[in-house]
N, C-alpha and C positions, 0 to 999 in steps of 0.2 A: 532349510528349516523343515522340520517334519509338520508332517498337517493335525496328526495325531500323536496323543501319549495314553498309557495306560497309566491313571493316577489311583484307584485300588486293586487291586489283586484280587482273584477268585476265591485264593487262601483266605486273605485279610476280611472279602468278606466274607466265607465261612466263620471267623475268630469271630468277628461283631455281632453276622448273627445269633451265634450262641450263646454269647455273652448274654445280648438283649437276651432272649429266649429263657437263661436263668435270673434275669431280672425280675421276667415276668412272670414267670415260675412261683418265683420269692411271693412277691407282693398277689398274685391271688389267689394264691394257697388257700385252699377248701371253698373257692367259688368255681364258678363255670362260668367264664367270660365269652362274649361274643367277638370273634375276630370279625371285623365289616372293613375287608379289602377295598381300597378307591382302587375301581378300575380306570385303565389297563395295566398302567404303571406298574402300579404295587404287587401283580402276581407272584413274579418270582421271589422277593421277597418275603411275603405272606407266607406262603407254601413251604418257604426254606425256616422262617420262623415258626412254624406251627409244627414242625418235627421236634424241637426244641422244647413241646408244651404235653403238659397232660392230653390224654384223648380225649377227653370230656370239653374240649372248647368247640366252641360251635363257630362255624364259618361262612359266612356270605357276604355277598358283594352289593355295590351299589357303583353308578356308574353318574359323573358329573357332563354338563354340558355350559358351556360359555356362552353367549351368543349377545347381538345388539352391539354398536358402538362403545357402550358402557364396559362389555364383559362379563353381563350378570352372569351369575351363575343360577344352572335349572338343576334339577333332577331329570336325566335322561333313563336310569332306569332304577328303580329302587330296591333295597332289602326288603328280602319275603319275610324275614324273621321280626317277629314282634320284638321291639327292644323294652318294652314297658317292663321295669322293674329287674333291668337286666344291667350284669357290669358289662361296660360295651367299651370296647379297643377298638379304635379306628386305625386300620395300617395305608399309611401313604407311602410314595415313593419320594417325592421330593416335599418340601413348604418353602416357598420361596416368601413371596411378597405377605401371606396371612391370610387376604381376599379369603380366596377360596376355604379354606381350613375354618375362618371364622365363621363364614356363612356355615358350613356343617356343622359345624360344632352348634350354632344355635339353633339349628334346622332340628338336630337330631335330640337337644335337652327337650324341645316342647312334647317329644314321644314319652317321656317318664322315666330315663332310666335309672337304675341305682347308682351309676357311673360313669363317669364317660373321659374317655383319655384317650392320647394322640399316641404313637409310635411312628416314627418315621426315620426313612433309611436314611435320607438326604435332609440336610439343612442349610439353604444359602440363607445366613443369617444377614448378610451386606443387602439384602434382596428386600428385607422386610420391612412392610408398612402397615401391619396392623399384628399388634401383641399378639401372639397365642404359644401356649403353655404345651408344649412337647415332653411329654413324660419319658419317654423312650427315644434317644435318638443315636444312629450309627456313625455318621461322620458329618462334622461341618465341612463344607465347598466353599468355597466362591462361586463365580456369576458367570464361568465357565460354561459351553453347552457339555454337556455330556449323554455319551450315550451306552448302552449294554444294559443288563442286571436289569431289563423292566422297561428304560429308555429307551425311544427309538427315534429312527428318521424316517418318518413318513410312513410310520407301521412296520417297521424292521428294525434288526439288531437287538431289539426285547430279546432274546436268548440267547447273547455274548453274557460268557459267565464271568467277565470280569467289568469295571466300569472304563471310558476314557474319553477325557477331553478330546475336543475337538480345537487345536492351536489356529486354524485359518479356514473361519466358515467357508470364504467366499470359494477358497480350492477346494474347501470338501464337498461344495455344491453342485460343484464341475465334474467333482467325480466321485460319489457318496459310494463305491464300491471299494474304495482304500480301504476302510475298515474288512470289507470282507476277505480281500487278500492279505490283511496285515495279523489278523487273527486266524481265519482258516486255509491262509496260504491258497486260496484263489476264487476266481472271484465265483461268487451265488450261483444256483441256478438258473435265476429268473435271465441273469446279462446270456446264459450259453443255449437260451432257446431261440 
């Protein structure tokens, strides 16, 4: 059994993002929305999606933090950009469970804005425990780990241009360099130093 499979394509996501990207296109015609990327995830994404968009959209980050038994969710680093009276796109990379996404989303209405909407590449929707309204979304998963496209293991594989499961955590933990041999045909840098 293989440890890993490639379950979308680099093509397939080019198609998606474009898709979404005339989506969103459509729907804020004669506004200038604010793209507010959840870092780290969502970069590739984001960037690939904003080529898709007028120049006029404005871009920044905000960065989430977990912490405590519970899992709160903090603000670890914020948008600089005022959102007050602004159409504001949040682009994530996954929403699993809701947690997190609903904290933002009520975090972010108490700032004022004129709008506020979710885009997101990833949807485990099997995953979810609290409703929230995804206005843009690329592909439903499962409860799969996956990694590439923004994804990573332990701060790596975010710039595999394509996504892929991971079929047998416990082997890929033994050897989390499959992926790099099985996509750039050998392993990283960091194993040949």
């Amino acid at each position: 059994m293989s440890v890993l499979t490639e379950v979308v394509t680099s093509e397939a996501l080019r198609e998606r993002v474009a898709e979404l990207g005339e989506e969103i296109r459509s729907d804020y015609r004669g506004r200038e929305p604010v793209l507010l990327g959840v870092l780290n995830g969502a970069v590739p994404f984001l960037a690939d999606l904003s080529r898709h968009l007028p120049p006029d959209v404005e871009i920044d980050f905000l960065s989430l933090t977990r912490f405590g038994d519970e899992g709160r969710v903090g603000i670890a680093m914020d948008s600089a950009t005022s959102l007050a009276g602004r159409d504001v796109l949040i682009v994530e990379d996954v929403v699993d469970t809701g947690l997190t996404l609903s904290y933002l989303l009520s975090l972010l209405d108490t700032r004022g804005p004129a709008s506020l909407a979710t885009a997101t590449l990833l949807d485990k929707t099997t995953r979810r425990i609290v409703d929230v309204d995804l206005a843009y979304r690329g592909f439903e998963v499962g409860d799969e780990f996956l990694l590439g496209y923004g994804l990573d293991w332990d701060g790596r594989y975010r710039n595999v241009p394509s996504l892929w499961a991971v079929l047998d955590l416990a082997e890929f933990r033994e050897d989390p360099e499959v992926l790099a041999r099985t996509v750039f045909g050998e392993a990283s840098d960091s194993l040949k130093r």
